[in-house]
C-alpha positions in Angstrom: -39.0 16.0 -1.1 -36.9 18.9 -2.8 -35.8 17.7 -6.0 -31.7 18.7 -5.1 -30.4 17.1 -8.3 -30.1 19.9 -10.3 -27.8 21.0 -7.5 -23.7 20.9 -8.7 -22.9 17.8 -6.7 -19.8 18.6 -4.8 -17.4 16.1 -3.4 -17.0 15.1 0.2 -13.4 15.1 2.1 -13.7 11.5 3.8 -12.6 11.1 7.0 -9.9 9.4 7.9 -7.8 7.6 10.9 -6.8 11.0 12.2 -9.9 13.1 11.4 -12.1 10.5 12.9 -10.3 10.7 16.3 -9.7 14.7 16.2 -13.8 14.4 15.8 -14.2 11.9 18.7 -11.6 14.4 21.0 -13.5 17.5 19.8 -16.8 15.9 21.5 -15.4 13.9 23.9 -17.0 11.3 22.7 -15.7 7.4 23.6 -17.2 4.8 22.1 -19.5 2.7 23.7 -20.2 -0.7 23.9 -23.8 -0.1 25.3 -24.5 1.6 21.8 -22.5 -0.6 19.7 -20.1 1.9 18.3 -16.7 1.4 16.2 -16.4 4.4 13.9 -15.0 3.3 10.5 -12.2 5.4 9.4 -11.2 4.2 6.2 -12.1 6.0 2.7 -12.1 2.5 0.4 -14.4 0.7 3.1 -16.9 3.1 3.2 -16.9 3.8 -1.1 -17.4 0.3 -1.3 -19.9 0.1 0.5 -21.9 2.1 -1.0 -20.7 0.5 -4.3 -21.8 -2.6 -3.3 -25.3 -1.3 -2.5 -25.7 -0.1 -6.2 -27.3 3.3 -5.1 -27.2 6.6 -7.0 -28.7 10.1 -7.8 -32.5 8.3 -7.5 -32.1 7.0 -4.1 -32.4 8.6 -0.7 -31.1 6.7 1.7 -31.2 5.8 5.2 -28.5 5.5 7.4 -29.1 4.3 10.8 -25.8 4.8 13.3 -24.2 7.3 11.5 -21.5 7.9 14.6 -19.1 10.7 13.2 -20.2 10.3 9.4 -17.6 8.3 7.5 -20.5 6.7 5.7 -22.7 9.6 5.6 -20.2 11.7 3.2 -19.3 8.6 1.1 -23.3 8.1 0.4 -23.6 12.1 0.1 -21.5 11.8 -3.1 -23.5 9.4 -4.3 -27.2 9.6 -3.5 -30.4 12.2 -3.8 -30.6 12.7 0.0 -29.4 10.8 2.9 -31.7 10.8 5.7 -29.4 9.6 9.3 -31.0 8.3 12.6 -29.3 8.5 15.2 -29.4 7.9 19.0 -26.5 9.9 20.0 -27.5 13.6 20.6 -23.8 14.3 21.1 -23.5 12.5 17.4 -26.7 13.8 15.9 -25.7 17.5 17.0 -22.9 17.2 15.3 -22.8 15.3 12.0 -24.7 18.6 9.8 -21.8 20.8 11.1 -19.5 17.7 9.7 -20.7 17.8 6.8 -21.2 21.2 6.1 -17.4 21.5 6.8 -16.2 18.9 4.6 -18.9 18.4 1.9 -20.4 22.0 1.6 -21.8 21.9 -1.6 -23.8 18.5 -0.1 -24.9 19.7 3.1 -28.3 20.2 2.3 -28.8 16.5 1.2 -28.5 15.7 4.6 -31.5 15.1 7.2 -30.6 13.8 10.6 -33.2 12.1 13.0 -32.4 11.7 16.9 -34.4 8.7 17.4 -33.6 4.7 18.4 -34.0 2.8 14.9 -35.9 0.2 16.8 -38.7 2.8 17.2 -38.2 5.1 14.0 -41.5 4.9 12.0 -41.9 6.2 8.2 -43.8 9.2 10.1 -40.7 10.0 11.7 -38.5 10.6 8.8 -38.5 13.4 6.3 -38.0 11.7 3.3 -39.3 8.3 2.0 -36.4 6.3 1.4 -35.5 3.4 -1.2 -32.2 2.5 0.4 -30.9 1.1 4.1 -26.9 1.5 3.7 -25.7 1.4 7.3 -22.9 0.0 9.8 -25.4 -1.5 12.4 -25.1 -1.3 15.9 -23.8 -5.1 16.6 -25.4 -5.3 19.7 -28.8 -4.7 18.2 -28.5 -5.4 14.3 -31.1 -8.1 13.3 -34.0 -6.4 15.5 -33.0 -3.2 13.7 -33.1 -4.5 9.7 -36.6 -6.7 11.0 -37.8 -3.9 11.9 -37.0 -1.5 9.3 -37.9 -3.6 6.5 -41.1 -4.4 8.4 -42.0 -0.7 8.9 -40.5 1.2 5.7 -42.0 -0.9 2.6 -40.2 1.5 0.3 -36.7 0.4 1.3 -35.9 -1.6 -2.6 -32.4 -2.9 -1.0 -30.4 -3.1 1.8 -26.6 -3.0 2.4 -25.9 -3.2 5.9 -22.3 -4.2 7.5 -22.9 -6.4 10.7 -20.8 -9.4 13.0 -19.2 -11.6 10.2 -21.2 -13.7 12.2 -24.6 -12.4 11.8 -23.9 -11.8 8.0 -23.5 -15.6 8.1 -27.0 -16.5 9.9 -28.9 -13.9 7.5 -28.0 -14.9 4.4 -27.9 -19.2 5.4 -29.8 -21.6 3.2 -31.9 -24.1 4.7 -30.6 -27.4 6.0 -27.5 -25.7 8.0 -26.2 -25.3 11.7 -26.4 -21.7 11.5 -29.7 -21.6 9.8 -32.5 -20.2 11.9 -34.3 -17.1 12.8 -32.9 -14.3 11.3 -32.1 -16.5 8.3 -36.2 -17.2 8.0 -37.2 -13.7 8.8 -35.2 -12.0 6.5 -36.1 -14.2 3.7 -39.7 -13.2 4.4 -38.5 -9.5 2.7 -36.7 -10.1 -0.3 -33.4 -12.3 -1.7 -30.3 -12.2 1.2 -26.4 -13.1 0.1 -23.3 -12.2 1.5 -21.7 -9.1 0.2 -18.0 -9.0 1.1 -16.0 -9.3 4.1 -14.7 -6.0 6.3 -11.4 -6.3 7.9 -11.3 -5.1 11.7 -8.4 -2.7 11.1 -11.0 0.0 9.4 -13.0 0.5 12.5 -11.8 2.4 16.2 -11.5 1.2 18.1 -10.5 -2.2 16.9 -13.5 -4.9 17.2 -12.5 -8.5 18.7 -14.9 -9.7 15.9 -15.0 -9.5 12.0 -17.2 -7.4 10.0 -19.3 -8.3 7.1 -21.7 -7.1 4.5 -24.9 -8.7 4.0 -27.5 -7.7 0.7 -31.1 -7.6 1.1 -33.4 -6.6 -1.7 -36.7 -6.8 -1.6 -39.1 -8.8 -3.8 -40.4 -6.9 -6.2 -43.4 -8.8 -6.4 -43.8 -10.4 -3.0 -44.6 -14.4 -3.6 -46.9 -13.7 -0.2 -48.9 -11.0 1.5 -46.5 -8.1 3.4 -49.3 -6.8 5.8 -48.8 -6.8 9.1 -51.2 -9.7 10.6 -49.8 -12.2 8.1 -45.8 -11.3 8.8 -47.1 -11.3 12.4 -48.3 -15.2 11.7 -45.3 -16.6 10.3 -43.1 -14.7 12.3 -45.1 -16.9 15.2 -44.5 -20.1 13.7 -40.8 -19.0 12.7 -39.8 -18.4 16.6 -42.0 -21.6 17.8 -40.1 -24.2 15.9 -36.6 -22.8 16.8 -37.5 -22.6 20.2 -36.8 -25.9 20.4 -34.6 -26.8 17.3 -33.7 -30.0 18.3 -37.1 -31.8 18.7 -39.3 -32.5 15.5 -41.7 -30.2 14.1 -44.4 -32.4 15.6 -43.7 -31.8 19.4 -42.0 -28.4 18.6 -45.1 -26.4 17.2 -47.3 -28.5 20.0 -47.7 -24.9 21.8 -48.2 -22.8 18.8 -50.9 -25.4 17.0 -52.8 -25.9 20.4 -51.2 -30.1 20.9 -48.8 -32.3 18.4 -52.1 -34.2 16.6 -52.8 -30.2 15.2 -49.3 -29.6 14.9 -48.9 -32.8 12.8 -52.3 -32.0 11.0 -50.8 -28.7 9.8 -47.8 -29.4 9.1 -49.6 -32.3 6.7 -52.0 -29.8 5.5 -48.9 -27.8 4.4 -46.9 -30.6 2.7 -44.3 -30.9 5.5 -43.1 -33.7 7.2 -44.1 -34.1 11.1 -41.1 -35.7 11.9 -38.7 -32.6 10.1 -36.8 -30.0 12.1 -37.2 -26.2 11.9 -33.6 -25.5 10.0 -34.9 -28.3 6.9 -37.5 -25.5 6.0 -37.4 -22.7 3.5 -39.2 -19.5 4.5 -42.0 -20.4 1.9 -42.5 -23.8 3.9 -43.4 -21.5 7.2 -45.6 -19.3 4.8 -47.5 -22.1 4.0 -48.0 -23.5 7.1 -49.2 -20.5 9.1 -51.8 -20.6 6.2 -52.7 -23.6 7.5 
């Protein structure tokens, strides 16, 4: 990577309510519910954001969704490089010549990928980056953070603004309602908490849902093994015993351990009670038992 810090940072003109839709009516762009697009168009959101995500001059970080670039210039004024994937080639045409108009003396900070996030790998993308700071596609957000965490080991932390909903299920503790899957999963990477709220009025168009922020960052020395085959294992386990959340662990893992007497042996073998439900378990409880 070009070391660009030496570079007199300039100072991006954030878009606003008005700029945001001039941009849209420039490239006739609507948003679209397929992709999961509300554009944020407010200045504070979008410096907060990047607050809360404690980047700076050291990081390059990857946006995923940048739509019309609200985020992209608040990072810019922040961070080394900011490397943008985006799906849109209407978007992805556009955003450099955004940039470049508003935030000239950043513009060469900026690397945009056309790609779909759930197929970027770290081949795909210019720079190796140490940050994920994005406003997710709702429709798709937990496949999208699983999989770049899973697939971009240098990511340190993760600020990513989702359904006030999902923000909820990713950062639940154990022994909850809305405890499961994602909760487990993204445990597997690093800590997970709840960041702050977002209020609907900063996005167009208007969401019928909240917003929140949700934190990730990443162990920095992993209490298990990261490869591939061993995520892969637990990840099994994970999705077998919320398949069924309601019944025990004993006649929910039945399929995954081969019958319940080898579900019940494992479970045993791993210190876990038989007759215990998926949401009583920690993610280092499912480590253990796909050891098992």
């Amino acid at each position: 990577m070009t070391d660009v810090r030496s570079t007199p940072r300039g100072e991006a003109a954030l878009l606003g309510p008005v700029e945001v839709r001039a941009l849209a009516a420039d490239l006739s762009v609507r948003p679209t519910k397929q992709l999961g697009q509300n554009f944020v168009h407010d200045a504070n959101t979008v410096r907060r954001i990047v607050a809360v995500a404690g980047v700076d001059s050291d990081d390059v970080a990857l946006e995923v969704g940048p739509g019309l670039g609200s985020l992209t210039l608040a990072l810019l004024d922040v961070v080394d490089r900011v490397v943008a994937v985006e799906i849109d080639p209407v978007l992805a045409g556009r955003l450099p010549a955004t940039v470049a108009d508003r935030a000239p003396g950043l513009a060469d900070r900026l690397s945009v990928v056309g790609a779909d996030a759930l197929q970027v790998r770290a081949s795909d993308l210019p720079a190796v980056p140490t940050a994920l700071v994005a406003n997710l596609p709702y429709n798709v957000a937990v496949p999208v953070l699983l999989h770049l965490l899973a697939e971009l080991p240098s990511i340190r932390t993760s600020l990513v603004m989702v359904q006030a909903e999902v923000a909820e299920r990713l950062a639940a503790p154990p022994g909850g309602r809305i405890y499961g899957v994602p909760s487990v999963k993204a445990g597997f990477f690093g800590t997970v908490r709840r960041a702050g709220s977002v209020g609907r009025q900063v996005f167009w168009p208007v969401p019928q849902v909240e917003s929140g922020l949700v934190r990730i960052d990443r162990y920095a020395e992993p209490p298990w093994p990261m490869d591939t085959e061993h995520r892969k294992r637990v990840f099994a386990v994970v999705d077998a015993a919320f398949a069924q959340r309601r019944k025990t662990l004993r006649a929910a893992l039945a399929g995954w351990a081969g019958s319940p007497a080898e579900a019940e042996r494992r479970l045993v073998a791993a210190g876990i009670s038989p007759s215990a439900r998926g949401e009583t378990l920690d993610t280092a409880a499912f480590v253990r038992l796909a050891a098992t």
